[in-house]
Steps between C-alpha positions, in 0.01 A plus 500: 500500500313346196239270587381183302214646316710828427786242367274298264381862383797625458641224303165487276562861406885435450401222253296747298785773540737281347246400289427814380864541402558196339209597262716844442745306337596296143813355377585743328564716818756255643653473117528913502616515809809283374526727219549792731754441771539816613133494633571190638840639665263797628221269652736277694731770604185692672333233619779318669785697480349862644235376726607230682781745572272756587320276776842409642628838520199626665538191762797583628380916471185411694666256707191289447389186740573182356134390354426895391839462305381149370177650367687773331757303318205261361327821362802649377634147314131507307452500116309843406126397413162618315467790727816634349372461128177687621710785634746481209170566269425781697803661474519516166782233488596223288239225569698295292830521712325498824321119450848433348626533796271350689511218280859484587536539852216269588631170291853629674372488850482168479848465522650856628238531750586227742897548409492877611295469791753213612818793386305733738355297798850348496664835580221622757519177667113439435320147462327499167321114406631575172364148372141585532564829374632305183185287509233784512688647196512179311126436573362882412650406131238298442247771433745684309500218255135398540413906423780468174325212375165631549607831309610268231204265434249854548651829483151650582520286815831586587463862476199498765697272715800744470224795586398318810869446632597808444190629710523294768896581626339826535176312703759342713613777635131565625480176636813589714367818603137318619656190603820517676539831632225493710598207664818636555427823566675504848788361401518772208440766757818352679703419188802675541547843217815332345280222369293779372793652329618202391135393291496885370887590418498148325318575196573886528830389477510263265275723200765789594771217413377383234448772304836647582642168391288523133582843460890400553413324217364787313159296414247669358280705784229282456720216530635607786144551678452181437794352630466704801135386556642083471766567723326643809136318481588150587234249479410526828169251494781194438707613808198477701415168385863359538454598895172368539611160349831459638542668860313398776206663649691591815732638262308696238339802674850712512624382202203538242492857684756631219295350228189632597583848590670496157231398307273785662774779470641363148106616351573815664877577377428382121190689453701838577846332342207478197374850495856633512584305193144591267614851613844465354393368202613740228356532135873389440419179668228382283703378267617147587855371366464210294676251696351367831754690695 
């Protein structure tokens, strides 16, 4: 479980996460996102259309236990985050479409997020407090919009604050590695291999989806990196923190087990998803289209 100290901590560094990503953004992100719809259409449709669905199917597959199936329908129901713009960089992608995405999915979780879980909790017969769920998303906007408006009144200042949200989702995942896991080591040890399978074949899964689904689409390649990369890296750091606030302690050791083995593994899976990608990028590639998508 999470203890008190580890719960202020991690809701410090969530703070400066979302921070961090509110400084990423301007207004004239949200107003070009309106004047492209079909990367909005993209965003929600990966986010909440291909995940979530992902996380079910494998629940059933895996014939999960109730709070290891809770766990993974939280991760799976996440916006994507900074650590997919890092890896989207990396790639060679379109940086552009990958924070409009997450610009996208992340103001829409406020209002898919609690309305999917409910579609798919409903139909596993799970008990989700779906009202503090909606509470922990409406409170984590606050950074967002503190980090826009410092990004507005200091660009300068909004750039390093961006830097130092960006860098720490990739901290946190150190933080889980010395923090929790040795705690919970034994129950790890015991933790069945379907929840394994489940925190590994999520975001396997979901890059291998989503770049199917972009190049359905016939996006360009780099596009479809991209959308690949925002579909399966989900912003793991906010599912944590959703647990740890609204479950129990009792309750939190089996369920966070998803999130944290996913947030160790996910490092793992888009550094090699990465390499693939800068290996498949062809001179013919270098050449961007002109529009966003």
């Amino acid at each position: 479980m999470v203890g008190a100290f580890e719960q202020a901590l991690l809701a410090a560094m969530i703070f400066v996460i979302m921070l961090g990503m509110g400084a990423s953004l301007t207004p004239r992100d949200f107003t070009l996102a309106l004047r492209r719809p079909q990367g909005l259409a993209i965003g929600v449709i990966s986010q909440y259309g291909f995940m979530p669905l992902i996380g079910f199917g494998m629940t059933l597959a895996l014939a999960l236990p109730p709070p290891v199936a809770v766990g993974l329908l939280i991760v799976s129901c996440m916006p994507g985050g900074t650590t997919s713009n890092i890896f989207t960089y990396f790639s060679r992608g379109n940086l552009a479409l990958s924070v409009l995405m997450t610009v996208t999915s992340t103001v829409a979780g406020v209002v898919l997020i609690p309305l999917v879980l409910l579609l798919y909790a409903a139909a596993l017969d799970l008990e989700i407090p779906r009202e503090n769920i909606i509470a922990t998303l409406l409170i984590l906007l606050v950074p967002v919009a503190i980090g826009m408006g410092l990004r507005r009144l200091s660009p300068n200042a909004g750039a390093v604050t961006e830097f130092f949200g960006s860098a720490l989702a990739l901290v946190f995942i150190a933080f889980i590695a010395l923090s929790w896991i040795p705690r919970n080591w034994q129950f790890l040890v015991t933790t069945a291999p379907a929840t394994y399978v489940a925190a590994i074949g999520l975001g396997v899964i979901g890059i291998a989806i989503g770049y199917a689904f972009a190049r359905a689409l016939r996006l360009h390649p780099r596009n479809a990196r991209t959308v690949a990369l925002e579909t399966g890296i989900q912003n793991a750091p906010l599912a944590i923190a959703i647990i740890a606030l609204t479950f129990p302690p009792d309750e939190q050791q089996a369920i966070l087990a998803v999130g944290a083995l996913y947030s160790l593994f996910m490092v793992v899976t888009s550094t090699a998803v990465t390499i693939l990608f800068r290996r498949a990028n062809a001179a013919a590639e270098q050449k961007m289209p002109d529009s966003l998508l």
